[in-house]
KEZADREN-522291 format. One record per residue (C-alpha): x, y, z; residue in three letters. Coordinates in steps of 0.25 Angstrom, whole numbers, padded with zeros to 4 digits, always signed. Each point is the difference from the previous one (the first is absolute). Layout:
BEGIN
XYZAla;...
//
This chain:
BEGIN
+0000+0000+0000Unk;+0012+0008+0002Unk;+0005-0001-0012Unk;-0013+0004-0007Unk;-0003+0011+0007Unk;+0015+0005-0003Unk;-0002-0002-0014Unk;-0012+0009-0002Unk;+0005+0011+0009Unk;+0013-0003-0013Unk;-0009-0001-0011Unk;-0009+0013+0005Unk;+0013+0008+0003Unk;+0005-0003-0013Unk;-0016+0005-0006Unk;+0000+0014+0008Unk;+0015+0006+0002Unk;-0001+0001-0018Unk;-0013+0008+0003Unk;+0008+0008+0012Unk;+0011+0003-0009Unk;-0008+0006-0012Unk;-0008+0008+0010Unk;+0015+0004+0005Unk;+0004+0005-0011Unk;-0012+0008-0002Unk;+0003+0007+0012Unk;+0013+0007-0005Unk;-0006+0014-0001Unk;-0006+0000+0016Unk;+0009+0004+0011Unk;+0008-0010+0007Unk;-0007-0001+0013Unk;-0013-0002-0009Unk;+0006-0010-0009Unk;+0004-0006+0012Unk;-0015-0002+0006Unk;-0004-0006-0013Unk;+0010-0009-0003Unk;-0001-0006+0014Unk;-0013-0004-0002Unk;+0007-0015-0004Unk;+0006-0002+0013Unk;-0014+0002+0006Unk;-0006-0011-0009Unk;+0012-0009+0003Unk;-0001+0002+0014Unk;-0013-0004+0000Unk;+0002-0012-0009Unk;+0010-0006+0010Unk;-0011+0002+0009Unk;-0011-0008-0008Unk;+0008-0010-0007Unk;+0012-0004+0008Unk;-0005+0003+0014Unk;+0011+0011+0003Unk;-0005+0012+0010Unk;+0006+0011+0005Unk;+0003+0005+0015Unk;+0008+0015+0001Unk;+0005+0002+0013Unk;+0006+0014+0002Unk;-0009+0009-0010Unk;+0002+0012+0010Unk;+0014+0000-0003Unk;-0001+0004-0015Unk;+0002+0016+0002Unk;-0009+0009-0007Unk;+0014+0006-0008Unk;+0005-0006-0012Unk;+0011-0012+0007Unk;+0010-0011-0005Unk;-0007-0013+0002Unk;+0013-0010+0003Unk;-0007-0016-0002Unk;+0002-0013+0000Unk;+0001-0007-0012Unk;-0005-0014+0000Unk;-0011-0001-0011Unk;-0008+0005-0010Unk;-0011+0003+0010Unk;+0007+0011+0006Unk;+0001+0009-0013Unk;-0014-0002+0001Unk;-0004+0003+0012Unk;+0007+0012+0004Unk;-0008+0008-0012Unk;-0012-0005+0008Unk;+0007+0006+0016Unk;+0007+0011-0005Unk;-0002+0014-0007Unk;+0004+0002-0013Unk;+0013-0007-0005Unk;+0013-0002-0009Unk;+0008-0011+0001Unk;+0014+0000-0001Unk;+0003-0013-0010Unk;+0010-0007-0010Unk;-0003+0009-0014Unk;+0000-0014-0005Unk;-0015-0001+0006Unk;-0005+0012-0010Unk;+0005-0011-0011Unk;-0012-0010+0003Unk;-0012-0001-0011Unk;-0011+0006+0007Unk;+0004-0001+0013Unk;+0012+0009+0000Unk;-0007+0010-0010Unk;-0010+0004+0011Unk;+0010+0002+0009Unk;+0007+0008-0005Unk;-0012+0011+0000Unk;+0000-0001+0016Unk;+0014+0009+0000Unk;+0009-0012+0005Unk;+0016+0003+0001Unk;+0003-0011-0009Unk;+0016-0002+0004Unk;+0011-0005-0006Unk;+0006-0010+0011Unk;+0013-0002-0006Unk;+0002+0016-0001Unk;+0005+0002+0013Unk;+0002+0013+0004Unk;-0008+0005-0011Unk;-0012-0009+0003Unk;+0001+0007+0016Unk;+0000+0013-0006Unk;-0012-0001-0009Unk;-0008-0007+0014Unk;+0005+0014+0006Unk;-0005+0009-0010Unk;-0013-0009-0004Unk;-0005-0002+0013Unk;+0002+0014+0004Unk;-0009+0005-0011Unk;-0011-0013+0001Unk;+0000+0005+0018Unk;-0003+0013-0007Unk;-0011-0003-0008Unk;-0008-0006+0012Unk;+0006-0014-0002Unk;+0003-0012+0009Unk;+0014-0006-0005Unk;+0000-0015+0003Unk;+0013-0006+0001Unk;+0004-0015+0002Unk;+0014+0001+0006Unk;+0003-0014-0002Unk;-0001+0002-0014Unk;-0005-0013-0003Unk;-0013-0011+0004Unk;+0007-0007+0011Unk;-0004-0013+0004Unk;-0010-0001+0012Unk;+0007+0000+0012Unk;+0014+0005-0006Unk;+0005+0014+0000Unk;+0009+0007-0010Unk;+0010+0010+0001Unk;-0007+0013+0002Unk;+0006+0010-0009Unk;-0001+0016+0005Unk;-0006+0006-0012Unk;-0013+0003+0006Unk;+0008+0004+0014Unk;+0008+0010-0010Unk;-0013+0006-0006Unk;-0007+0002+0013Unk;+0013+0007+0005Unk;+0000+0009-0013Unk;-0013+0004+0001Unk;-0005+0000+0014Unk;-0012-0008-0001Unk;-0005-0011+0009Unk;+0005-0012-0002Unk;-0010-0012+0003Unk;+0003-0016+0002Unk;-0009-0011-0005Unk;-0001-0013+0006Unk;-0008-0012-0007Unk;+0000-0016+0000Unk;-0007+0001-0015Unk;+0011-0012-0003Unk;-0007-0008+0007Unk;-0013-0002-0008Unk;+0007+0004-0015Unk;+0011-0002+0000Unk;+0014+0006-0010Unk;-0003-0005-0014Unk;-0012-0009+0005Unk;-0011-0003-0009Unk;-0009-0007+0014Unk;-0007+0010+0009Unk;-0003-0005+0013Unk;-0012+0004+0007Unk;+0002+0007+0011Unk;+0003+0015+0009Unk;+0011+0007-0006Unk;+0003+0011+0012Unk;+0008+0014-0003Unk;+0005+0007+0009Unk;+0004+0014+0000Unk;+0011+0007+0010Unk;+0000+0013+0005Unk;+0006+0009-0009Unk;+0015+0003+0003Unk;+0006+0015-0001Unk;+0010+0000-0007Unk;+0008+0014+0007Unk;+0013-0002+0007Unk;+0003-0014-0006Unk;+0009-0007-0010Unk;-0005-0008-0013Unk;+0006-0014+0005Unk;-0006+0003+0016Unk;-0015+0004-0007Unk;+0001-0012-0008Unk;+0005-0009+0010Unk;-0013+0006+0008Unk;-0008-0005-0010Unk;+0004-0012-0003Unk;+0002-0004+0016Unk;-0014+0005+0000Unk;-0004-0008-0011Unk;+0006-0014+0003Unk;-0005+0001+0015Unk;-0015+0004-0005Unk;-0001-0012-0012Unk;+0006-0011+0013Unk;-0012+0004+0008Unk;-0009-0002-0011Unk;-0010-0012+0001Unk;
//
């Protein structure tokens, strides 16, 4: 039954996100914040296909910490589900991804209406730079910037090396910076086609100022913060 039901969530994924990406691409001559708000509209109906046909819900812990200001959401990264569901908890977003991503039929077309800073890894010094100057300008259109410090979907109950990036950019701009804890890994897994039924619990930290500090101690806050919350997950 498992398998069937992850099968249809496949098939009906691979049916809507076309229809989301033409309706993307539409959206070029709105504003940003308004493209966004439109073309999030397919996380919702993903979301709410998890819920019907795999049996995956959803419990936020910690909403009272997201601050009214536009913030740099720092998150685990085990899953799919999580790039899902933070459209869902939190206000208006860009992501910060591999350009590679924008590359994808469909998929990565829509994307790239939503204002992502779409990286070169390999760049280095140059890829921090343009996270500097991009994530300053996204903070000042009324974004959210997410980050996934790890870099990369790390196994369920594994950590990766934490890079400072996303420490770097709150330090440059002064916003607040916001850990994310979740066990998402748990039910759908990295690169897994089965969906398990189940509760998939986020939780969000309190948001750390970022005055006084250095890049690898506000990054080592996060990611202590972090590690600690997703251990004390059911």
């Amino acid at each position: 039954m498992i398998f069937i039901r992850s099968l249809v969530f496949l098939l009906l994924q691979l049916i809507i996100t076309p229809i989301y990406a033409l309706i993307a691409i539409f959206t070029f001559p709105f504003h940003p914040l308004t493209r966004y708000r439109i073309i999030s509209g397919w996380a919702h109906i993903m979301l709410r296909l998890l819920r019907v046909l795999c049996g995956i819900r959803m419990e936020v812990r910690g909403r009272e910490n997201i601050p009214e200001r536009p913030c740099i959401v720092m998150c685990k990264h085990q899953s799919a589900w999580e790039t899902i569901a933070l459209q869902e908890v939190f206000p208006p977003q860009v992501w910060v991804l591999k350009r590679e991503l924008l590359w994808l039929p469909f998929f990565g077309w829509g994307l790239a209406m939503t204002s992502p800073i779409a990286i070169k890894r390999s760049d280095g010094k140059g890829a921090v730079k343009q996270l500097l100057a991009q994530g300053k300008a996204r903070l000042e259109q009324g974004f959210c910037v997410v980050i996934f410090p790890e870099g990369t979907r790390i196994p369920y109950g594994q950590r990766g090396k934490y890079k400072v990036g996303g420490a770097l950019l709150g330090l440059h701009t002064g916003a607040p910076v916001v850990p994310v804890a979740h066990n998402a890994g748990r039910l759908w897994g990295r690169q897994a086609f089965l969906k398990q039924p189940g509760v998939i619990t986020m939780s969000i930290g309190a948001p750390i100022a970022t005055a006084g500090l250095k890049a690898e101690e506000l990054s080592r806050r996060v990611e202590d913060w972090i590690e600690n919350e997703v251990a004390r997950l059911p």
